[in-house]
DOGUKE-161698 format. One record per residue (C-alpha): x, y, z; residue number from 1. Coordinates in Angstrom, 3 decimals. Layout:
# DOGUKE-161698
<u = X v = Y w = Z i = NUM>
...
//
This chain:
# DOGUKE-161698
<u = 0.000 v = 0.000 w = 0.000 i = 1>
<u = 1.437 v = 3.409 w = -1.105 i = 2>
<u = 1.844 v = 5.998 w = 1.702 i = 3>
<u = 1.356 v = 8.916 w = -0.430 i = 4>
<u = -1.065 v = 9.590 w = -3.758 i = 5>
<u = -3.297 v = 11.393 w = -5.509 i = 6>
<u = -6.955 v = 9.453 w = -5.082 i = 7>
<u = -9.214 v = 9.655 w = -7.839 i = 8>
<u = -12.961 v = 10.796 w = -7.781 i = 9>
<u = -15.319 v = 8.004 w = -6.699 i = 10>
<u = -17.674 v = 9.367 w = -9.458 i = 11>
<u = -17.394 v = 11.855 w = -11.924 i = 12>
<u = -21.110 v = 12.587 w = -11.768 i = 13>
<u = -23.399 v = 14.130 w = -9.358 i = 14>
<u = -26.729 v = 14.066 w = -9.736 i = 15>
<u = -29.272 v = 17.133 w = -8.884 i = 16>
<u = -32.522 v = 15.687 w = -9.441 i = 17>
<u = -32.903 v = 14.287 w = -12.696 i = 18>
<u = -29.662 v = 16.412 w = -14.193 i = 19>
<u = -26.558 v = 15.520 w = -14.355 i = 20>
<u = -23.839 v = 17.102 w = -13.246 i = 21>
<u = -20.585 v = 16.044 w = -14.776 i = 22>
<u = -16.817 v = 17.108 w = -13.996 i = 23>
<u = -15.607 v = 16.169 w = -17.386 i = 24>
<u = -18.315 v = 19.058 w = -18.858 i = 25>
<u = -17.405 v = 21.554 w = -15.569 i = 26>
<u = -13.685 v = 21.673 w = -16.244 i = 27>
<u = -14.148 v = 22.556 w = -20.153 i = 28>
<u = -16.523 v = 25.143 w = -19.599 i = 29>
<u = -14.602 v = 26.253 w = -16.975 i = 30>
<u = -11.628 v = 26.449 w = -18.862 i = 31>
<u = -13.312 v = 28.227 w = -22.116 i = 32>
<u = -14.219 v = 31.082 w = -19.716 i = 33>
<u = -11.336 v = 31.440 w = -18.518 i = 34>
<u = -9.842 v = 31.484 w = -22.329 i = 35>
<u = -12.366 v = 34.206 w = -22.899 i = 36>
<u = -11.920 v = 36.198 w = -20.294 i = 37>
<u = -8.154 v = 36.435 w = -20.495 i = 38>
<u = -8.320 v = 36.811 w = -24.344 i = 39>
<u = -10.768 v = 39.655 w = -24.012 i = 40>
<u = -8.056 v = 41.518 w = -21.501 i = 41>
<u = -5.501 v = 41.196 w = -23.925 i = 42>
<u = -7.631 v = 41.906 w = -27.066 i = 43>
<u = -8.863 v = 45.652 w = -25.253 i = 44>
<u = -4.855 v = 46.032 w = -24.550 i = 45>
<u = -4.486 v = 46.090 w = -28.027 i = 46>
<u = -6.758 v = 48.443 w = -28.682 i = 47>
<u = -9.848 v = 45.875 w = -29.423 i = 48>
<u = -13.379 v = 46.469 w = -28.336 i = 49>
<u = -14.730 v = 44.339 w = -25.467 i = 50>
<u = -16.871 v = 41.948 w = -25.967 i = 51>
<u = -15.057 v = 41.051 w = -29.580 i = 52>
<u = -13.545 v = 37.838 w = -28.359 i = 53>
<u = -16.789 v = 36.537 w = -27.069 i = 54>
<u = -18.547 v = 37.182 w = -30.309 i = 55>
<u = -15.805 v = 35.171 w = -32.239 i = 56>
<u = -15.250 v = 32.373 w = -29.653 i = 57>
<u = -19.367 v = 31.265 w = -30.763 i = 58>
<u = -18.549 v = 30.394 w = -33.466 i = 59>
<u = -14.727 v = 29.172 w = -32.753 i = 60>
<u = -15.698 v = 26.695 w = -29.337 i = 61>
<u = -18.860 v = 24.652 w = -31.443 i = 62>
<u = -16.240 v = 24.252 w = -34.403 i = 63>
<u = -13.415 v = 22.986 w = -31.855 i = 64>
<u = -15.842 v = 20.843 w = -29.750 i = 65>
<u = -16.893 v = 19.138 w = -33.192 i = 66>
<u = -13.201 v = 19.447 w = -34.105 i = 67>
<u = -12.113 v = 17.493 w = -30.806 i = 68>
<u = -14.870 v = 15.187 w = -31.180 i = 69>
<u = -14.039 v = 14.272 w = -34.754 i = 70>
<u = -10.318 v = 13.374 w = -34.007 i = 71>
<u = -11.110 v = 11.437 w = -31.227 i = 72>
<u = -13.397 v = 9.258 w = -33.272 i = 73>
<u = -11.438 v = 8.451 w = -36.389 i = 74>
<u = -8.026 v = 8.123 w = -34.786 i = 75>
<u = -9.764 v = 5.495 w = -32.007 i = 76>
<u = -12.539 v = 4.242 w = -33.921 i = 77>
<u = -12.178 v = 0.679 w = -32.969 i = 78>
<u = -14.195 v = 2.003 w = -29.457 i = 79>
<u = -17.233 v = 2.585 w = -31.503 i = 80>
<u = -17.157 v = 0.535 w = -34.680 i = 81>
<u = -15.866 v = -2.263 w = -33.916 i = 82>
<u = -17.426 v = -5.855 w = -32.983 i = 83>
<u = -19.496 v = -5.175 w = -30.119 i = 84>
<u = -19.709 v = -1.694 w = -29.646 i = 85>
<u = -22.306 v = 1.090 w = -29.697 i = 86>
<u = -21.486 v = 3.739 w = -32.413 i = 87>
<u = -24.355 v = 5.532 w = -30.782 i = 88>
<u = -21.763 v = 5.899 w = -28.266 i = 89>
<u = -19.382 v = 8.486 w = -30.561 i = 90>
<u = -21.532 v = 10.935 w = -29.480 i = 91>
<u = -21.242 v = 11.124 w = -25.711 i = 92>
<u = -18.702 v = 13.898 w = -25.510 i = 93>
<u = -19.307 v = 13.766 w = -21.676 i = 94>
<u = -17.649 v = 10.273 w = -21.405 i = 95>
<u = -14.470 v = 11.550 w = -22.568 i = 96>
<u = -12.618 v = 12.053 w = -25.799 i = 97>
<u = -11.729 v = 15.348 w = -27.304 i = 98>
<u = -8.338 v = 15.516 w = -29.591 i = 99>
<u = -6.376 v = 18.726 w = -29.292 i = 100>
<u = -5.372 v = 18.416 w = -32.597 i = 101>
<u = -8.735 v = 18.578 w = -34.104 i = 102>
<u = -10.057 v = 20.733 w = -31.620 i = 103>
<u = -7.600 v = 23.484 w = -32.601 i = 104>
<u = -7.978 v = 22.933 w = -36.410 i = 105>
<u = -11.589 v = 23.004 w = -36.264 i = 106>
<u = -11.541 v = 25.626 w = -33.571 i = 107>
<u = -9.630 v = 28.008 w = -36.105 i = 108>
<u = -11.352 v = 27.701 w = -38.827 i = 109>
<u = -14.558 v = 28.841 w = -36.483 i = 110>
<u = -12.345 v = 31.704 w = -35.388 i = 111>
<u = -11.803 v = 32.434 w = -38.953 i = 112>
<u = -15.576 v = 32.593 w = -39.550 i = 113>
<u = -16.141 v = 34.957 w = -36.823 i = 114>
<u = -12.901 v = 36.832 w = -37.719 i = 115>
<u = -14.035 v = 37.478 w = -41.603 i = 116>
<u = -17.501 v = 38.606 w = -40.543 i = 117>
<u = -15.703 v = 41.131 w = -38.237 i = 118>
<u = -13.275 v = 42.646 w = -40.489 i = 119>
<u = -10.776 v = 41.121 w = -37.967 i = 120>
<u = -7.018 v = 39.669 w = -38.992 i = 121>
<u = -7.267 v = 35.769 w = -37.653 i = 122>
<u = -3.489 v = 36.296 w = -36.550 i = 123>
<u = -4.254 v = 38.800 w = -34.398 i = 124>
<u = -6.865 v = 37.315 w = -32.865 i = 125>
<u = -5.410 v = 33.881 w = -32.391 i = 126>
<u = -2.261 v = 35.954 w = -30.801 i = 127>
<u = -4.344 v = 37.264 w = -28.146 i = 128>
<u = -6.158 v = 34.113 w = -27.801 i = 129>
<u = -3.457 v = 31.590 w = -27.398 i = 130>
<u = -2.517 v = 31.558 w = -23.790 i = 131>
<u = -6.119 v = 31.107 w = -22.607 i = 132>
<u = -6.162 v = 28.461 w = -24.494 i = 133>
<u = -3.138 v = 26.877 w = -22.681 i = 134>
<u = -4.713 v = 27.615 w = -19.518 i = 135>
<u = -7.836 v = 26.136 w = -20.675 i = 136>
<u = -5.949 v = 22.996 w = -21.836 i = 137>
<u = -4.674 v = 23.186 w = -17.972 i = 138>
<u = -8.221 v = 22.920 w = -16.778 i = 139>
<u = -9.868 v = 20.930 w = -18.987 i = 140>
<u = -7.623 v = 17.625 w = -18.074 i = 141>
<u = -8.500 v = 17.628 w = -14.763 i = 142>
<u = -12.169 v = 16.465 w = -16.518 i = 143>
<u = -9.509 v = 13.303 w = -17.246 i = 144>
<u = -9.440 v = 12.929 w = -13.729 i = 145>
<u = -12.603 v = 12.423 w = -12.868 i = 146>
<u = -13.076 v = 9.748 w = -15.802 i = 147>
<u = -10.318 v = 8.049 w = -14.590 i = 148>
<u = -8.206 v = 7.964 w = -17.545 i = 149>
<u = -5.428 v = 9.307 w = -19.867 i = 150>
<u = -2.593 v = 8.028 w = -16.985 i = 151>
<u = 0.934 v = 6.673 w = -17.148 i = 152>
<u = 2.684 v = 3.676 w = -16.631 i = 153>
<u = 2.914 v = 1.881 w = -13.090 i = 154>
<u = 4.894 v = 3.607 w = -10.664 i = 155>
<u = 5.617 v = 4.248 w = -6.576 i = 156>
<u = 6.464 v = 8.371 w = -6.836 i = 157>
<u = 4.240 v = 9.909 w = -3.715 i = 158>
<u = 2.248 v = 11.906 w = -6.344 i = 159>
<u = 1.610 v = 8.390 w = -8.162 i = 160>
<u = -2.253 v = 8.783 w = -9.000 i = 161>
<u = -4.374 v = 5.959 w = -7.333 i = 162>
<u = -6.790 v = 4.035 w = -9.929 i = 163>
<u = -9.999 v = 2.665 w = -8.494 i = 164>
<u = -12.282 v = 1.464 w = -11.641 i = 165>
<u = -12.016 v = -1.428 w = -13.077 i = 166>
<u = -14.033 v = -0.467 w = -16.136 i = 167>
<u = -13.279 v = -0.058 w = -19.684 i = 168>
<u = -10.339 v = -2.581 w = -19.438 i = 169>
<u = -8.805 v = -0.644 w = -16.462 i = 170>
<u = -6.904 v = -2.098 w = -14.016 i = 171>
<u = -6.424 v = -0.745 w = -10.263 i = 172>
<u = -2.931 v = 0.559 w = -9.489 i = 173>
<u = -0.860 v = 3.337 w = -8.585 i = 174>
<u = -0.037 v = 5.249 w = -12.201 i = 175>
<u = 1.768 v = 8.327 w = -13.433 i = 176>
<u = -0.741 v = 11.430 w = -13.383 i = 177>
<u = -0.033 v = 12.801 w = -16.947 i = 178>
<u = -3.343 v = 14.331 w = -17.212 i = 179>
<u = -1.456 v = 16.129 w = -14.284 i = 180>
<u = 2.091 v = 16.728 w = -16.254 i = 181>
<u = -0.017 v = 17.977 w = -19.034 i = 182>
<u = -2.025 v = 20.933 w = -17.093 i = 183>
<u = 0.723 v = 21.778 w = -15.278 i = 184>
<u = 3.417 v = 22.051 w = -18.767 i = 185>
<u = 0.228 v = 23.820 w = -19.765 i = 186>
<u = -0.228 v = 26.352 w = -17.059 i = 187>
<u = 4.144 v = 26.858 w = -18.022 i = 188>
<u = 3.113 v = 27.157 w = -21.571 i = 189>
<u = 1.069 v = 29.925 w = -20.674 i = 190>
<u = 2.513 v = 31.814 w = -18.958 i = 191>
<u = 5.993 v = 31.584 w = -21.383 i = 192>
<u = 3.943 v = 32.710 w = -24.021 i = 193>
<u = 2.414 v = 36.381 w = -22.353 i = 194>
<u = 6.035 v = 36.870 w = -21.269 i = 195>
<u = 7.029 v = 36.239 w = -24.529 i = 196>
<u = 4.454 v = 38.290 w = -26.368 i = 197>
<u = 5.838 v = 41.198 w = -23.972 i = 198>
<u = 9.279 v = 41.022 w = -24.451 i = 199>
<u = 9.281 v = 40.756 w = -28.117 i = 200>
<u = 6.264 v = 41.881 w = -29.027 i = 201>
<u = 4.961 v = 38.999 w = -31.328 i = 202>
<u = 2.634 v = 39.451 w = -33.733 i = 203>
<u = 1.346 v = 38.261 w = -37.254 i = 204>
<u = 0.207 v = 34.324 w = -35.350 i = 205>
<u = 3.718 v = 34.604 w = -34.308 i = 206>
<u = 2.536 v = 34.231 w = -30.150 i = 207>
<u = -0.085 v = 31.245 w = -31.296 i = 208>
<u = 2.602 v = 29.501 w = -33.299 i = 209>
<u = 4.903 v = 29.992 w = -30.065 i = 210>
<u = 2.418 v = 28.159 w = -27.889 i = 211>
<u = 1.543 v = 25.539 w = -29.987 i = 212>
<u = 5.643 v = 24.817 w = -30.869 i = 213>
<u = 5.785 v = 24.785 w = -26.635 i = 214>
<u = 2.792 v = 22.722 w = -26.378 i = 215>
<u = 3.833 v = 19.970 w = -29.081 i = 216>
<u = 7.195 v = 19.700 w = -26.873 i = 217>
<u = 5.403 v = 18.468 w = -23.382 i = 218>
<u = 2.983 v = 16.384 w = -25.437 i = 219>
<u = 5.616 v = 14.513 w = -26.586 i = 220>
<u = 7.223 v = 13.052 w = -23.268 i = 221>
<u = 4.143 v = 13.052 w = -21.600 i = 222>
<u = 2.016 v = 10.658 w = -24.271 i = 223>
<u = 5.456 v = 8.692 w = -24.651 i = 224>
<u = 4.511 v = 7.729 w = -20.598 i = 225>
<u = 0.876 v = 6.658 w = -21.436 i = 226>
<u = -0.778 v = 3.251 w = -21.473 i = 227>
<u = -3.632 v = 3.282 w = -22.904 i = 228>
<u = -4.672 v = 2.150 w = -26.093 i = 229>
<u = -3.408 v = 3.984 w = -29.473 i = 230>
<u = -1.907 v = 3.158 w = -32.774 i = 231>
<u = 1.298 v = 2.948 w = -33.454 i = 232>
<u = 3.927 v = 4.107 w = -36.223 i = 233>
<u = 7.423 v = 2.600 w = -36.164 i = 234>
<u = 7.074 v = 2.027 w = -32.250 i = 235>
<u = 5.492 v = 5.315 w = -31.434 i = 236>
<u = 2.239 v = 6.434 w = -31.053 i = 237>
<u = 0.350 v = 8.029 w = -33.197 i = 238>
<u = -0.014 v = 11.506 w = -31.551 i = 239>
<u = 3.840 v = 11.419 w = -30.533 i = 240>
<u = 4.620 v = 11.721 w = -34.681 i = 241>
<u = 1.195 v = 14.303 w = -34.745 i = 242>
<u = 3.019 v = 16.379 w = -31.869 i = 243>
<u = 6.559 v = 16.144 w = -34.107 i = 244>
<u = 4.929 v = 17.420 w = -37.195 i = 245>
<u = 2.870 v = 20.091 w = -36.035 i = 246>
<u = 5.819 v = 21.660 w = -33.276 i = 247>
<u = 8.034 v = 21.668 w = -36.647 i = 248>
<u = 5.541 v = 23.593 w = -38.896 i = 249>
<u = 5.030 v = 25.745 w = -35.537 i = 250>
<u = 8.718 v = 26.169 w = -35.332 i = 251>
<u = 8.795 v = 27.281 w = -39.871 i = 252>
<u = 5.899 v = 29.684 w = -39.339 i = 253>
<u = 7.496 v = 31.710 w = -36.577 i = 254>
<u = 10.919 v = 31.638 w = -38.497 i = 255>
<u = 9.306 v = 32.796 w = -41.870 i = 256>
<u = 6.647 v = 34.563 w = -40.715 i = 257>
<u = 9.038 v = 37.309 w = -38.952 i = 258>
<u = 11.244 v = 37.775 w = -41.787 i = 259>
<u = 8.525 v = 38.464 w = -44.364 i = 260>
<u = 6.098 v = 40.381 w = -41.779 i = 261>
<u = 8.515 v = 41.531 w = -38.597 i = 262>
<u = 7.115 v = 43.390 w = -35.599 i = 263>
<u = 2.726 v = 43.636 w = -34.953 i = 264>
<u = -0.270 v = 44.328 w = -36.058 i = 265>
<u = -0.696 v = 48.442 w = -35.411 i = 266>
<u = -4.662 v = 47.898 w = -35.226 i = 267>
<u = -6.565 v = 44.911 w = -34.181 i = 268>
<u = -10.214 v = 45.854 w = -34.805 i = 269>
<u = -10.504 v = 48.501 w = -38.099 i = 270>
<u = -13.102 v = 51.220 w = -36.758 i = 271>
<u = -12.253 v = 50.492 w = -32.865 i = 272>
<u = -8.821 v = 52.136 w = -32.602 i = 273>
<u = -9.751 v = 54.865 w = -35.514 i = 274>
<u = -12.314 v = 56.288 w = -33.752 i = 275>
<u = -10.802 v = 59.303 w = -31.966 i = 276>
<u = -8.639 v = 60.040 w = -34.380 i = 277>
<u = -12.020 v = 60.339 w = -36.694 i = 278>
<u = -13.199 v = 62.459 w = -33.786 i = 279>
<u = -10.370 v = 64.877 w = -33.619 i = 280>
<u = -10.058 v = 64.840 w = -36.924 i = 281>
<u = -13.623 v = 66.265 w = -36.944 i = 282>
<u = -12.934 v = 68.779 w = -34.395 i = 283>
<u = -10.225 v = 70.338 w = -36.137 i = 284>
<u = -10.362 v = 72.018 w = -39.873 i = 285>
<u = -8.255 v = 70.324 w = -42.667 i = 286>
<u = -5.314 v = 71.808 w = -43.703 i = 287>
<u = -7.031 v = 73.640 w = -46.829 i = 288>
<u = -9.506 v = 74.835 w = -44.567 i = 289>
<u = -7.000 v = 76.637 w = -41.643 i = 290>
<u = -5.337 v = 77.902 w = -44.994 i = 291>
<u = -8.650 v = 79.664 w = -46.424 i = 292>
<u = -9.214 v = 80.749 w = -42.678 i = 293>
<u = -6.043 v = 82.309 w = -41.846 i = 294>
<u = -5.841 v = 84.989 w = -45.309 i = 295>
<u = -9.284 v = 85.973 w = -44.397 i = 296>
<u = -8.097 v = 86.500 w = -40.831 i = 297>
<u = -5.212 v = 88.277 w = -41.743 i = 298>
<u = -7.002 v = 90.542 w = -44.479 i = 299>
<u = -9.443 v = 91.654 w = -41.402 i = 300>
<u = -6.775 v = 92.738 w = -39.356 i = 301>
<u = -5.344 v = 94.403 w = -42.269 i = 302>
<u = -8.613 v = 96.391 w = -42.874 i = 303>
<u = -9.081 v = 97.325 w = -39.020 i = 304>
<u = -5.163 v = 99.080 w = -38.755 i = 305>
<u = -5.856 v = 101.704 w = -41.156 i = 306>
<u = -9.343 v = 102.945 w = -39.930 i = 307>
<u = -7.997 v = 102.651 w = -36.601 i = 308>
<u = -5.176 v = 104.697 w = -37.554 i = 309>
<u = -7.682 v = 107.148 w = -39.387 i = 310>
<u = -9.640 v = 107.470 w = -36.987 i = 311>
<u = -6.847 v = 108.309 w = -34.483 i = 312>
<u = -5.878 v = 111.119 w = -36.586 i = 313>
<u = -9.111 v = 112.824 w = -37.034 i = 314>
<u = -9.219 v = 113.100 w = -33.428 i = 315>
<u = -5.821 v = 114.330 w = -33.074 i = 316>
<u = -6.667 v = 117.150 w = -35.841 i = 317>
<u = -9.757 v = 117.711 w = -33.786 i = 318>
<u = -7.993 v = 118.347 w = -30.841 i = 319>
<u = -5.304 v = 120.589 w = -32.614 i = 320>
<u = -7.909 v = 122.915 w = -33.860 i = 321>
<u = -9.405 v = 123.171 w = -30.878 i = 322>
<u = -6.365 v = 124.591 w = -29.072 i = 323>
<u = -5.466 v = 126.880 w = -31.539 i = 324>
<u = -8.920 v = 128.360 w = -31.446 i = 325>
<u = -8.685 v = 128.509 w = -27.923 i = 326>
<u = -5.402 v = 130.486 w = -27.992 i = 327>
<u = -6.690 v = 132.516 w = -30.677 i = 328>
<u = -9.383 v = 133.855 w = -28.958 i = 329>
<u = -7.112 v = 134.566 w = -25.849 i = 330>
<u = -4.752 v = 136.329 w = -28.048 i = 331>
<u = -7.410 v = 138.839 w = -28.909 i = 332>
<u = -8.666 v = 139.392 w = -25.535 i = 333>
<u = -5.588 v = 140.783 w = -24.516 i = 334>
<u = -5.162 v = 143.205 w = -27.461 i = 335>
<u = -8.965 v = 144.729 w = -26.411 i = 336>
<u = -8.155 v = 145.182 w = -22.929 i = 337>
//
């Protein structure tokens, strides 16, 4: 008996009347809010509007679910077509089985929808997107843990993860807790990426390309420490040569990508990050119009001088003749008397 492990979840379903409540479901909606609220930070840092990542992520979460889904399916479809199986059963998401890989192709071309109805760049978007979407990864495998699946080999480590079911071929033991190494290179993933996206301000799909290079790397070692069934290609499994493939067209995009297109996008959202510069621009007269403005302005002043000055002498002559009359008429006096 080990001393020290993680237990696992008696039941991964709680029922509250006649609904049921299940962790697997919990921890991936709990982890898409998450990727939406984080992406909608960063998207009004960039100048976005609020609310924009939301809008997009309705039509980029159905696509990845079905996305997920679809991998699952047709890279283990021996667990629904096979002899003795339920293909009716290919449809109970909640059981377990979603494919990162098809999730995020799926997912994208969702995001591209949404994107293209927007006016939107899908790089940018997917930039500001990307480490939610390792922290949702993070989240979502603890749903792994309440199924009971997705662990290592045998082992004795004090973190070993303690397997109680004896369903679906399982077999009790102490095993490896990759769905653990996986959220936690996941929570690392994300976290390197906003530093990343920081320092050297990534743009173009440069930051997305940077977390799913990063990604590919932990998948590798940890589904090289899994057990459960998958095919195999010259002694490997098949998503060990998916997580080689996609981590070096990852690794191409970033390289090419920031010689042809270096530095980021200057505006996110067209008509978001414009609008006080329309405003001002409003406020102010155009250049033509300060330059009729200013001749007229000038030709008034040039108008007012002389009458001012006209008028300044008339009263000067004014008071002139005035004094002389004065003294004339003193003159006189004196020459009567």
């Amino acid at each position: 008996m080990e001393l020290a492990y993680i237990p696992s979840p008696s039941r991964g379903v709680i029922h509250l009347g006649p609904i049921p409540l299940r962790g697997y479901a919990f921890c991936i909606i709990i982890g898409v809010f998450v990727a939406v609220w984080l992406g909608n930070k960063r998207w009004v840092a960039r100048g976005g509007q609020a609310g924009t990542v939301a809008d997009i992520a309705v039509w980029a979460v159905p696509f990845g679910l079905v996305g997920g889904r679809l991998y699952h399916v047709i890279t283990d479809y021996e667990l629904y077509f096979s002899e003795g199986r339920d293909w009716v059963d290919a449809f109970k998401v909640w059981q377990g089985g979603l494919g990162i890989w098809g999730a995020i192709a799926l997912g994208a071309l969702g995001a591209w929808i949404g994107c293209r109805r927007r006016g939107i760049p899908l790089p940018a978007y997917a930039d500001t997107i990307a480490p939610g979407i390792a922290f949702a990864q993070a989240i979502g495998r603890w749903g792994n843990w309440f199924n009971q699946e997705l662990y290592g080999r045998e082992t004795h480590v004090p973190w070993a993860l303690h397997i109680t079911s004896s369903e679906g071929g399982r077999v009790p033991g102490y095993y490896h807790p990759t769905f653990l190494y996986e959220s936690l290179w996941c929570i690392g993933v994300g976290f390197l990426v906003i530093w990343a996206d920081r320092r050297f301000k990534l743009g173009h799909g440069r930051a997305f390309a940077l977390y799913v290079a990063a990604y590919c790397v932990g998948r590798g070692w940890i589904e090289y420490m899994r057990v459960d069934d998958a095919h195999h290609i010259l002694g490997l499994r098949l998503n060990d040569w998916t997580a080689m493939i996609v981590f070096l067209l990852a690794v191409a995009y970033m390289v090419i990508s920031a010689k042809k297109r270096p530095g980021r996008e200057a505006v996110v959202e067209p008509g978001v990050s414009d609008g006080s510069t329309e405003g001002e621009a409003a406020a102010e007269p155009d250049g033509e119009d300060k330059a009729a403005t200013e001749p007229e302005t000038s030709d008034a002043k040039t108008d007012v001088k002389p009458d001012a000055k006209a008028e300044g002498g008339d009263e000067t002559a004014t008071e002139a003749e005035a004094e002389t009359e004065v003294k004339d008429e003193a003159g006189s006096g004196t020459k009567k008397s």
